[in-house]
N, C-alpha and C positions, 0 to 999 in steps of 0.2 A: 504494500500500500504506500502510495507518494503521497504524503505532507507536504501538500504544493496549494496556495492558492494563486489563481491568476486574474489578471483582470485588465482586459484589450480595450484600448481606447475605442469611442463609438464610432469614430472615419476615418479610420484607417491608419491612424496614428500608431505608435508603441504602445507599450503593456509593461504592469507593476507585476511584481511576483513576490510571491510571500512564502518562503520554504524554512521548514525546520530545522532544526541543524542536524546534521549525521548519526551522531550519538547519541546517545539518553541521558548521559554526563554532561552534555553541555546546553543544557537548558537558558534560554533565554526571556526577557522577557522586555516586550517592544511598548511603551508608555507613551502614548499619545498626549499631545497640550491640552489644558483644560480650561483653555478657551477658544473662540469663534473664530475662522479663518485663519490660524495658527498657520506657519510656516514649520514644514520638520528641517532640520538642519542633521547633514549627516556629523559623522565625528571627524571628519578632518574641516569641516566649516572654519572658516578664520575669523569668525565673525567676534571683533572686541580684542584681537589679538596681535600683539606687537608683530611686528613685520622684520623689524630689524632696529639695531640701536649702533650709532657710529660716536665714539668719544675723541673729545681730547684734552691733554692736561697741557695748559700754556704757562709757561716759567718767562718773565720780561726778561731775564737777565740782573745783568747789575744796577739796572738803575728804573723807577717808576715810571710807568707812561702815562705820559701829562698833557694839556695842552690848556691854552689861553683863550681858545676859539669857543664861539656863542654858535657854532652849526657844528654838527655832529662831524668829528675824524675819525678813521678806523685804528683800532686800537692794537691791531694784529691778528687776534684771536678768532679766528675764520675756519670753518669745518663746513662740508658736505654732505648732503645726501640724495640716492636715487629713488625716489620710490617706487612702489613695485606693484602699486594699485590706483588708479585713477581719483580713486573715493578716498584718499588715505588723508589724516591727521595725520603732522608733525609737529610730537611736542617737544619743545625747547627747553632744556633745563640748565643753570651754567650757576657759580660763584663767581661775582667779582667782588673786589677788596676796594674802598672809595678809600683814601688817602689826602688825612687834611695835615698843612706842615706847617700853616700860618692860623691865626687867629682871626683871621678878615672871615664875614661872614658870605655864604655863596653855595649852591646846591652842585654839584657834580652827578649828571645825570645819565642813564647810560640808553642806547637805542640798539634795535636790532635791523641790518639792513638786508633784505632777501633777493637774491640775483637769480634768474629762473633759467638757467641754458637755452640760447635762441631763442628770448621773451626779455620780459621788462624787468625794470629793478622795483620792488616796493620796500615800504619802510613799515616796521612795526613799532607799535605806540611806546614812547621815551618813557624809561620808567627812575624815578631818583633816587640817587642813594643816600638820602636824608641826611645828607652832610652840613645843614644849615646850623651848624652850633658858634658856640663863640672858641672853642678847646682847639691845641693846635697840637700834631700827632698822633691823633686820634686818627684809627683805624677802623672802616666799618665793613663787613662782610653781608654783601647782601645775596639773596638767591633771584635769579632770573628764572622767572616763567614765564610762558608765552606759549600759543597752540596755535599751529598755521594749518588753515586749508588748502589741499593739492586742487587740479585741477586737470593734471594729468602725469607723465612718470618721465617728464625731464628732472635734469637732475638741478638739485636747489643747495645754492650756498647763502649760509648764515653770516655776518662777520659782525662783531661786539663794538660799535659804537661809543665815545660819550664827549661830553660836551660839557663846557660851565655853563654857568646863569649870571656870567659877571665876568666881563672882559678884562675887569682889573685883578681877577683873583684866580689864580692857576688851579684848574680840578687834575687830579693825581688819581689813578687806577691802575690795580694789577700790581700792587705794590711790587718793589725790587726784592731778587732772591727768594720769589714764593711761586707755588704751583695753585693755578688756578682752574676750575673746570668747565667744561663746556658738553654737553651731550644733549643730542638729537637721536628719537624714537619715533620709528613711521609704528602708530596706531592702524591697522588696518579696518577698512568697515565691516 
């Protein structure tokens, strides 16, 4: 006797088939959703499931990177990714370190700049590193996040941004002699 069901589409389409397993030991048991119009997702589904994740750890060297300018300069800290799904979220995760060495007051703010191979450059929204105190040597570590939408599987470069809020006051980032992080995860849909 075949522990087969089947079941042929009504024009001529394909057909579902529902068979037992082999042995009496490997009993299975198939759980439908319990709700209306449900979607079955087999088990290799990606659905919610990192795709891939590219790091890197940025060391400046000997000396802080600073700048005097009120528009965003690049900082160095630049990494890649391809992604490997049209639908896919890219989330951005990084530490930078804001570096204040005077007492003038001033925001040091940092920006993420998105270059899409064979497409446009966009900008992702400045975020600050709350550097507005009156304290000078003070060191503050902040986390970058940020979530970009693909829109297809050229490949996207990130690079770490930042900028003062006061032409007369130098913003300092990536302190010298320290390792800083940077990492992008394609989210798949």
């Amino acid at each position: 006797m075949t522990a087969k069901i089947k079941l042929n589409a009504a024009s001529g389409g394909g057909s579902f088939s529902l068979q037992a397993p082999s042995s009496s030991s490997n009993n299975r048991v198939f759980t439908l959703p319990d709700s209306a119009d449900a979607a079955l997702l087999t088990a290799t589904a990606a659905l919610g499931k990192l795709g891939q994740i590219v790091t890197q750890v940025y060391e400046p060297g000997g000396s802080d990177i600073s700048t005097t300018s009120t528009s965003f300069v690049d900082t160095g800290m630049t990494l890649s990714i391809t992604p490997s799904n049209t639908n896919s979220k890219i989330f951005i995760f990084g530490i930078a370190n804001g570096h204040r060495v005077s007492s003038s007051v001033a925001n040091s703010i940092i920006n993420i700049e998105r270059a899409v191979s064979g497409g446009s450059t966009g900008v992702l929204s400045g975020q600050s590193l709350g550097l507005a105190h009156t304290y000078s040597n003070l060191v503050v570590n902040t986390p970058i996040f940020f979530v970009d939408g693909t829109t297809g599987t050229a490949q996207r470069t990130y690079t770490v941004q930042h900028k003062t809020d006061s032409g007369s006051v130098t913003s300092y980032i990536f302190r010298a002699n320290t390792s800083n992080m940077f990492v992008l995860m394609e989210i798949l849909p």
